[in-house]
N, C-alpha and C positions, 0 to 999 in steps of 0.2 A: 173442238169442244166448245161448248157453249153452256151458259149458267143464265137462269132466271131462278131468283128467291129472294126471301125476304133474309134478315139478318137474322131474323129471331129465330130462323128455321135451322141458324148453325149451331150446337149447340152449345150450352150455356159456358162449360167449362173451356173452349177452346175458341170464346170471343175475343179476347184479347189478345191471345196470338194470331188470329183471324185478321184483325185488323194491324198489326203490327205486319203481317204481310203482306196486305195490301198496300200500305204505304211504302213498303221495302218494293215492290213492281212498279209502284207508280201513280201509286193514288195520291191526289192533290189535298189541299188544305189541312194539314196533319191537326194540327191544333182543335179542328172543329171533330174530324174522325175519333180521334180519341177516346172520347166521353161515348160514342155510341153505348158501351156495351154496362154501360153504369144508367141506360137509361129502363124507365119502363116497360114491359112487352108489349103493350099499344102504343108507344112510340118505335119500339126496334122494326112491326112488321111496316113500318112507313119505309125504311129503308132498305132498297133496293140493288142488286148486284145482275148488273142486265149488261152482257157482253157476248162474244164469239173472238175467240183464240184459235188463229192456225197453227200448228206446231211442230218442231222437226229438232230431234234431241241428237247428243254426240257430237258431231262436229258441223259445224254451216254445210250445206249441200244445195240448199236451192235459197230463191228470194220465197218469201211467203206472202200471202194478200188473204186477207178475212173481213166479210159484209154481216152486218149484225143486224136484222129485223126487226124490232121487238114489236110486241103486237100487247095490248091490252082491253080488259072482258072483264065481263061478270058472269061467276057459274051461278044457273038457275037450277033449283031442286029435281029440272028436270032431264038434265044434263045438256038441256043447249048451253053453249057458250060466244054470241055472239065478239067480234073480234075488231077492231080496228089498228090499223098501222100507226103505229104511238110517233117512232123516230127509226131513223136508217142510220147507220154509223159503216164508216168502209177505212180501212186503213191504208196504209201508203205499202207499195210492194218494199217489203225490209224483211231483215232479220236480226231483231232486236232480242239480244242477251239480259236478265238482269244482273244487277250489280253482283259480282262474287261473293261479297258479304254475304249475301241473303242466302247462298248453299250451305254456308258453315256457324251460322247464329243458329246456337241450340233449341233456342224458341220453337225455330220455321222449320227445325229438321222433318218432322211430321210431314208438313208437306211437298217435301221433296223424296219421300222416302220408297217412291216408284218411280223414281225417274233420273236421271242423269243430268248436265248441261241440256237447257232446255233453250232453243231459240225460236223467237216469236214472231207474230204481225196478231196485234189487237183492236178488234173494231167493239167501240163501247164508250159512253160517258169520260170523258179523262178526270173525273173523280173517281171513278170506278163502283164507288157504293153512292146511290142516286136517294137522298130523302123526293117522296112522292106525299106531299101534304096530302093531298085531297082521296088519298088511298083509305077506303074506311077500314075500321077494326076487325070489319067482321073476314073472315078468310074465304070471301066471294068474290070479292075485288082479286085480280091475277093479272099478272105480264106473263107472256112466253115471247120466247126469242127461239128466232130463227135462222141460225147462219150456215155460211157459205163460206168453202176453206181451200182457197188453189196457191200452186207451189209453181214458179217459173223454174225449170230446166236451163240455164245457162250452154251444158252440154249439147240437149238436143234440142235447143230453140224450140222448146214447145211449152206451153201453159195450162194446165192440168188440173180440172176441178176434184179432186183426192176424197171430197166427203162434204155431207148435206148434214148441219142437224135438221133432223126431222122437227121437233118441237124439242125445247131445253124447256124445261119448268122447276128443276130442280139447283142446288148450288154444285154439281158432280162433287160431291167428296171423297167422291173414290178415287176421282184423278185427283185429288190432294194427295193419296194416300192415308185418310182418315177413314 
């Protein structure tokens, strides 16, 4: 799974538990995150959520590894979309659990309410939500991200590319559960 979007694109009433989960996974500098969602909508679509998530719920079965492309463009009225390679982000072969807490805070139950014990490997900013200054207001300025998701077999000594995002341009909220 993979997410490119902007914040403002989550909606309004579910920003603040939005970011209360991301700092419960692991997003850095809580103090400054906070305030996003108390900020203007020409400041929220500055802020960014550009990652790729390998994923493997129920119990540990494999190691995970995920590579996270992001690509940024501007769409023309005519639908070119020139693209450049923005940053690469590649995670370490793990299977990182988050804290239990965060399955059972009433907040975040929303987003966990298709899914089970979830274990990870994430390649992405380790803020997780990325302010992009130079992002203009207008909604022609875009990132997409592009990842790459393989699971080592321990068992049969083999290493298995399991799924490609083709393009993420969206924040999946359906894999939230929202």
């Amino acid at each position: 799974m993979s997410r490119a979007c902007p914040f403002s694109s989550i909606p309004t009433a579910i920003q603040p538990d939005a970011l209360l989960f991301f700092h419960a996974v692991g997003a850095a500098r809580w103090e400054q995150l906070r305030f996003i969602a108390l900020k203007a909508e020409s400041e929220k679509r500055k802020y960014w959520m550009l990652e790729s998530i390998s994923t493997d719920y129920g119990n540990v079965r494999y190691y995970l590894f995920a590579e996270s492309k992001v690509y940024r463009g501007h769409q023309f009225s005519d639908g070119r979309a020139p693209l450049r390679l923005e940053a690469t982000y590649k995670s370490y072969w793990t299977s990182m659990r988050a804290d239990p807490k965060v399955y059972t805070d009433s907040k975040l139950k929303m987003f966990f309410s298709n899914r089970g014990p979830l274990f990870s490997a994430r390649a992405g900013h380790p803020d997780i939500i990325q302010y992009w200054h130079k992002v203009a207001v207008e909604p022609f300025d875009m990132f997409l991200v592009r990842g790459y998701h393989y699971y080592y077999d321990p068992g049969a000594r083999e290493e298995v590319e399991y799924a490609k995002t083709i393009v993420a341009n969206d924040c999946n909220l359906d894999d939230w559960g929202v």
